[in-house]
VOGU-3710 file (C-alpha; in Angstrom, 3 decimals, decimal comma):
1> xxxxxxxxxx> 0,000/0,000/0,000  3,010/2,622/0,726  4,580/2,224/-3,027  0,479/2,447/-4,178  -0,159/5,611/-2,040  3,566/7,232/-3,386  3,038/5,983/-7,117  -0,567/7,881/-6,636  0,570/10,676/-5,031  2,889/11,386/-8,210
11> xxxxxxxxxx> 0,640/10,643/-10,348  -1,460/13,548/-8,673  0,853/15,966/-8,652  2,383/15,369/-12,547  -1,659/15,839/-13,054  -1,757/19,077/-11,932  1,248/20,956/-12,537  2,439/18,467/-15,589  5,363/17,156/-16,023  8,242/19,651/-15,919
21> xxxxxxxxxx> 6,267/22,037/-13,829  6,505/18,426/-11,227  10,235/17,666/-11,594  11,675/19,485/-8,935  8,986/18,938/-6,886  9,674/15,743/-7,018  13,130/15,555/-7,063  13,126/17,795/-4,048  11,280/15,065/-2,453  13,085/12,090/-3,217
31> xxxxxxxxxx> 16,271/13,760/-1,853  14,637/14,163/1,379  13,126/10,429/1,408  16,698/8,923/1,128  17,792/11,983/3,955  14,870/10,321/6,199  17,060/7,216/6,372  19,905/8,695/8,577  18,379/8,673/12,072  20,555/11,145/14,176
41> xxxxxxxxxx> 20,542/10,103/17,817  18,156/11,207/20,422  15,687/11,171/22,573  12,446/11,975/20,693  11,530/10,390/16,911  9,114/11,795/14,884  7,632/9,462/12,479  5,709/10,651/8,876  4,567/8,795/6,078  5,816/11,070/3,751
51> xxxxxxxxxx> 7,919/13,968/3,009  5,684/16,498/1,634  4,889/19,987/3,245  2,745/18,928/5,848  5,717/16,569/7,451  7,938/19,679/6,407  6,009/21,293/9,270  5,245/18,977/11,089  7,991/16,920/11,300  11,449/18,578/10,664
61> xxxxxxxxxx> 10,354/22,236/11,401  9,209/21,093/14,966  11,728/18,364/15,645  14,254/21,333/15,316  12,520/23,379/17,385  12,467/21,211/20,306  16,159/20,797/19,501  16,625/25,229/19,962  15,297/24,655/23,253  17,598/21,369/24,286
71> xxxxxxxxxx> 15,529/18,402/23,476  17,198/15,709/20,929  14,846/15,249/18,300  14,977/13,328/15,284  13,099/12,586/12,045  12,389/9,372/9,772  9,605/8,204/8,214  7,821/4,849/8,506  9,402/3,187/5,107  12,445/2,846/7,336
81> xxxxxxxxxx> 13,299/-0,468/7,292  15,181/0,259/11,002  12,018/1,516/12,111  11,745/-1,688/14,601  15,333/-1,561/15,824  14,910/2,292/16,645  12,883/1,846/19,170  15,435/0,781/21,489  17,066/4,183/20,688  14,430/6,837/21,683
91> xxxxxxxxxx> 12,313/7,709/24,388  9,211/9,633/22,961  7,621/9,063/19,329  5,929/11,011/17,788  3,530/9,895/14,854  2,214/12,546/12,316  0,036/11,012/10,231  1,190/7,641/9,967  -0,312/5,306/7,702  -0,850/2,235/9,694
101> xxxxxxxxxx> 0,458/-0,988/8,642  1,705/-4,302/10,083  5,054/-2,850/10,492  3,501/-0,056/12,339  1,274/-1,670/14,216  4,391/-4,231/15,163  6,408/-0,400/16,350  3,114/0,745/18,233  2,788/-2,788/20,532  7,292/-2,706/21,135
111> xxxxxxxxxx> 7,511/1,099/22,513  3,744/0,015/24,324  5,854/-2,983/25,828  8,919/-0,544/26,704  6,550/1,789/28,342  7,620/4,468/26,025  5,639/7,735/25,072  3,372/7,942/22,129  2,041/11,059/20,944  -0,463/11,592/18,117
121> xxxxxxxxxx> 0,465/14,520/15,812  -2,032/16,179/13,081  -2,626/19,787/11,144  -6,110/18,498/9,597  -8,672/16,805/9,881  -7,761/13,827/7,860  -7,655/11,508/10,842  -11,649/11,984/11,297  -14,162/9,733/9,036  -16,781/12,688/9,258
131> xxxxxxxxxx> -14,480/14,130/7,184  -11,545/12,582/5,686  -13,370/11,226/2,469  -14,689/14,756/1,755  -11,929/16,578/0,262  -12,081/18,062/-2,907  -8,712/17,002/-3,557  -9,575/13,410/-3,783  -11,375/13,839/-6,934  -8,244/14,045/-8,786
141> xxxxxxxxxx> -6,262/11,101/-6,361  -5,633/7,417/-7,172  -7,199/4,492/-5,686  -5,117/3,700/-3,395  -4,689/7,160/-1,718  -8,788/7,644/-2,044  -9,033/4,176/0,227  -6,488/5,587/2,611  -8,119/9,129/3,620  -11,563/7,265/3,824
151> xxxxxxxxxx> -9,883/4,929/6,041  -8,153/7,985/7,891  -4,586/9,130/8,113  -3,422/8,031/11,364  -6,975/7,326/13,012  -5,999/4,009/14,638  -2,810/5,837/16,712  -5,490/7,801/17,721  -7,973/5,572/18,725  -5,648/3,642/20,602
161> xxxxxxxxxx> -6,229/3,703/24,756  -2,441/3,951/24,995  -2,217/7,257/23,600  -3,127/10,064/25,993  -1,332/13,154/24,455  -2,144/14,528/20,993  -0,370/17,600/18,985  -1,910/19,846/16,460  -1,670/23,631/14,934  -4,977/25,058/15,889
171> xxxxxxxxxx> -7,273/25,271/19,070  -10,017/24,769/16,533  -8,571/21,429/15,860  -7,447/21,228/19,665  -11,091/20,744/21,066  -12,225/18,011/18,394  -8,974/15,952/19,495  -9,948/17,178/23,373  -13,452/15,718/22,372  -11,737/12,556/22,521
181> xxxxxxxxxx> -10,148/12,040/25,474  -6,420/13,542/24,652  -4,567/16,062/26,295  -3,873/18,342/23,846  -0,745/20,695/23,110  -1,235/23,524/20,671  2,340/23,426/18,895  1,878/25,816/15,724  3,260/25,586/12,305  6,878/28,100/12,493
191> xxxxxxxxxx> 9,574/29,077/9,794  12,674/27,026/10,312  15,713/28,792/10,849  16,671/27,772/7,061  14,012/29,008/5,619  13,844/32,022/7,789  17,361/33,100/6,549  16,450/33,041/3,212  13,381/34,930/3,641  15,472/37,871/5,442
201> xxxxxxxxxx> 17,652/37,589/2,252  14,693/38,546/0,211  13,580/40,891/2,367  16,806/42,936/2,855  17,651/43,089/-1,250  13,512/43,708/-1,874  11,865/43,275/-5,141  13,931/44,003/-8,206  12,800/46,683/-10,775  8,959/47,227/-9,880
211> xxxxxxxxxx> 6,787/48,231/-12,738  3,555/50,450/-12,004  1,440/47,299/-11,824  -0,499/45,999/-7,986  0,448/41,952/-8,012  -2,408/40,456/-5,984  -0,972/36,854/-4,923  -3,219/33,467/-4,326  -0,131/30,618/-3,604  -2,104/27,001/-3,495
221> xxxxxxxxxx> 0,119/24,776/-2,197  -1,823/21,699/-3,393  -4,707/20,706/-5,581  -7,527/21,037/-3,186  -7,889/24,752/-3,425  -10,135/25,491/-6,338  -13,035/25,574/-3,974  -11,438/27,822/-2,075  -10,325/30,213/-4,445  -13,711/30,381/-5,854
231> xxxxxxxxxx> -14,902/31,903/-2,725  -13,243/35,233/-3,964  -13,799/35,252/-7,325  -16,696/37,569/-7,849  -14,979/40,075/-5,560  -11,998/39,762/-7,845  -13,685/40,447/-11,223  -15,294/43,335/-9,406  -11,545/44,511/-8,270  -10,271/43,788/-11,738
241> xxxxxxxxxx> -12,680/45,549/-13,359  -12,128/48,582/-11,643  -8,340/48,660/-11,229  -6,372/48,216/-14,808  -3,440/48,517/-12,765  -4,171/45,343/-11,029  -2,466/41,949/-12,103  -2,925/38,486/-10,623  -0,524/35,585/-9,523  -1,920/32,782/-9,383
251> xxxxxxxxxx> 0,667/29,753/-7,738  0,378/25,878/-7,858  -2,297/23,833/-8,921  -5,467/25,441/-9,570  -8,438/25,671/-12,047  -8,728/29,020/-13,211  -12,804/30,417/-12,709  -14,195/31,438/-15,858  -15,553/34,733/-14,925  -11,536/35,743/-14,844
261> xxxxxxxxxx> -11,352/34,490/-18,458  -11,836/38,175/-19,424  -8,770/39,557/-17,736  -6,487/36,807/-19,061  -3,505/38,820/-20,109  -3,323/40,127/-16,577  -3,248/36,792/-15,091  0,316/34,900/-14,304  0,147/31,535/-13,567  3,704/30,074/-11,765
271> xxxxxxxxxx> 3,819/26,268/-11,341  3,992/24,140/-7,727  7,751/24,624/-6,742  10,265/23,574/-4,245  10,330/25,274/-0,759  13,340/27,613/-1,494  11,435/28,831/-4,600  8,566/29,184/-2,749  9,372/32,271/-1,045  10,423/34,170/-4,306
281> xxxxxxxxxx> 7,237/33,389/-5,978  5,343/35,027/-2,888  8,280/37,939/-3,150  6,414/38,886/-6,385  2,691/39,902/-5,176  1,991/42,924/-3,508  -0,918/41,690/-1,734  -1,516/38,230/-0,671  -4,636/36,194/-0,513  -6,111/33,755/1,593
291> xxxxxxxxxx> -9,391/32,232/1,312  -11,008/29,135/2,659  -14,671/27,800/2,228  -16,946/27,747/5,307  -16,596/24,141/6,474  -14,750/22,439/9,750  -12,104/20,945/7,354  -11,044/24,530/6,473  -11,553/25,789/9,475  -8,898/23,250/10,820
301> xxxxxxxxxx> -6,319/24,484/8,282  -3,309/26,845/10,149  -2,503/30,481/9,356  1,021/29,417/7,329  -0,355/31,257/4,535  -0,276/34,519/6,145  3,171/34,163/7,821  4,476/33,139/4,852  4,025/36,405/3,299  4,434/38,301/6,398
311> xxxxxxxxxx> 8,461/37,401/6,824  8,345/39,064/3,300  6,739/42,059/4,415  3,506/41,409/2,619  0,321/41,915/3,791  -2,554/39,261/4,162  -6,120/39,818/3,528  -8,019/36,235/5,169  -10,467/34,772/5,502  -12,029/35,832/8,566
321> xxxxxxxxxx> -12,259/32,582/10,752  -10,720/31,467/14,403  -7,516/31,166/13,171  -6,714/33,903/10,740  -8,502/36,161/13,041  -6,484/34,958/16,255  -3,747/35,457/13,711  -4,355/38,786/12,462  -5,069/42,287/14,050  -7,670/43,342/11,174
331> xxxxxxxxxx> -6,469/46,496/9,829  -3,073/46,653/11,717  -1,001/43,315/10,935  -3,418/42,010/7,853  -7,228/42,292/6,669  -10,034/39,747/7,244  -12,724/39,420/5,275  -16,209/37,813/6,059  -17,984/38,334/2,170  -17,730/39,646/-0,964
341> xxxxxxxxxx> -18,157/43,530/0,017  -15,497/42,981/2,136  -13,110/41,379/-0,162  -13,218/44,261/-2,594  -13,475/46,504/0,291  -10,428/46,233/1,639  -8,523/45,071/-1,327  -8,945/48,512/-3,118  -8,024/50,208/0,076  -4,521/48,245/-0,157
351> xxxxxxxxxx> -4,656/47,831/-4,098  -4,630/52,787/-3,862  -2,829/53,071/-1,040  1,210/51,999/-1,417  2,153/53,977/2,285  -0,603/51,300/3,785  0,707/48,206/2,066  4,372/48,955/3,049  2,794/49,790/6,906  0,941/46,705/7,228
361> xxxxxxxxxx> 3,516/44,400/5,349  6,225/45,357/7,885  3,619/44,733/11,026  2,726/41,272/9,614  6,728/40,895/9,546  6,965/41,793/12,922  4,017/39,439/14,081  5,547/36,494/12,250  8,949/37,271/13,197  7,947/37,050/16,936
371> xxxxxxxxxx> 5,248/33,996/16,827  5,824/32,129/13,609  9,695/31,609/13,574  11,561/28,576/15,118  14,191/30,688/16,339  11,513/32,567/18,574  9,398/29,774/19,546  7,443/29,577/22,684  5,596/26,215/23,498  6,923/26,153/26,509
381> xxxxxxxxxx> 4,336/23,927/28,033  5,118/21,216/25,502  8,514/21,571/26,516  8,127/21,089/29,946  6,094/18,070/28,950  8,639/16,417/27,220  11,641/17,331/29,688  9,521/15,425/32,604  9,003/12,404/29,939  12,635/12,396/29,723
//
């Protein structure tokens, strides 16, 4: 089933972005699959399925933030074929997502038998049945990976009695894993320091020559945004139509609307790349957008998108839900918008005014430089959770 779910999984993704606009992608990947099979020593092992952006997060972004504030972490990911034998070698595991097997299970019952630590980890809601079939994503998937989020990614971790501690990205997500009996730790998604060095890179050399055009910026990291994006497309014909100095980016897979058909030689379409090229595609918008449909699976997603362009210095305008809004100070660090009029509302009042773009831009820097960056990270109730493990 693993060679199934990664055979579909790049089958997806040559789907969507075709295949040159896949190759780094892809290549990217790979390099970090055969990295996931050099286990440093420690005392805490993450464990993914994958190697995509979510275990980018959630794996090697937080496994070197516990290691900033003096707790060994490590990453690998469960094709390891040392996976038993490394159980012997840590103290605390850490599964994000992990598609359960017989070698898992076989891992789960040894550290159960060691009285080891087990910790469920998750930034969705893919682990839920209510909702783990639903995703508009999966109209586009293989087989295989269809049968795994209907079965759901990590649910019988979960499920298990053994497991008392669960980690996640949002208090929205929090209470539903609270709902079932874990003790949950809110441990957000954060810039590592890697990526947070090349970001100050960009934004100490700045844009290169700027012509006298406003780059609005929608960045979908994978193909289960077009419903989203439709949310805002009525209030961007309407902004479009009334700004000819407006241009739109529009990054990764997605299906372009047809009521933007008519401003098609304004519209820039940049393929799905690699994460060091993703911060110089979001380098070339002015404005960035964010918009989720109404529906708990959105509602789980984190606020990456907006700190992603705020380490650039660009502002956001959200979706206004409980996480952008616990994210953003509306009108101060970003914008959040509730409905159409709102949309175009503030948009225009960013898309005419350059002094409040640069103002905003530089307080969503200054947010996501003190709560979204590894090398400021606070959970320190996590850590002190851990340490005492230890």
């Amino acid at each position: 089933m693993s060679i199934l779910l990664k055979i579909d999984k790049v089958r997806t993704l040559v789907r969507s972005n075709g295949l040159f606009g896949s190759a780094k992608k892809v290549f990217g990947y790979v390099r970090k699959y055969r990295a996931a099979f050099v286990v440093t020593p420690g005392d805490i092992l993450f464990i993914a399925s994958g190697v995509g952006d979510s275990a980018h997060f959630r794996t090697w972004n937080v496994a070197e933030e516990l290691c900033l504030h003096n707790l060994r972490a490590s990453v690998t990911i469960s094709d390891n074929p040392q996976l038993l034998e490394l159980v012997d070698q840590f103290k605390i595991f850490i599964f994000h997502k992990t598609v359960y097997s017989e070698k898992i299970a076989k891992v789960v019952e040894k550290i159960k038998a060691q009285k080891k630590e087990i910790i469920f980890d998750t930034d969705d809601l893919n682990f839920d049945l209510k909702y783990s079939g639903q995703m508009d994503y999966l109209k586009n998937a293989g087989e295989a990976e269809k049968a795994q989020y209907v079965k759901g990614l990590g649910r019988e971790i979960l499920e298990d009695e053994y497991v008392k501690v669960a980690t996640t990205t949002t208090t929205y997500l929090a209470r539903i894993l609270e709902e079932k009996g874990k003790t949950v730790f809110v441990v957000k998604n954060r810039i590592c320091d890697a990526e947070l060095d090349l970001a100050n890179k960009l934004w100490e050399t700045g844009r290169k020559a700027k012509d006298d055009f406003v780059y609005l910026g929608y960045f979908s990291g994978t193909p289960s945004h077009n419903k989203d994006f439709a949310i805002i497309t009525d209030a961007l014909v309407v902004v479009m139509r009334k700004y000819a100095n407006v241009k739109l980016i529009l990054a990764g897979p997605l299906e372009k609307e047809n009521g933007l058909n008519e401003f098609a030689d304004r519209i820039i379409t940049l393929p799905l790349v690699p994460r060091g090229e993703h911060y110089r595609n979001i380098q070339k918008a002015d404005i960035n957008l964010v918009s989720l449909e109404s529906n708990p699976f959105c509602e789980a997603k984190s606020e990456l998108k907006f700190f992603e362009a705020g380490i650039l210095g660009i502002p956001t305008v959200a979706i206004r839900n409980e996480t952008f809004a616990g994210a953003i100070e509306d009108g101060v660090t970003g914008f959040l918008a509730g409905n159409a009029l709102e949309w175009t509302e503030k948009l225009g009042r960013l898309i005419e005014d350059a002094d409040s773009r640069k103002a905003i831009g530089e307080k969503a820097r200054e947010k996501t430089l003190k709560d979204y960056t590894n090398k400021n990270s606070h959970s320190d109730e996590y850590y002190n959770y851990l340490s005492k493990k230890l």
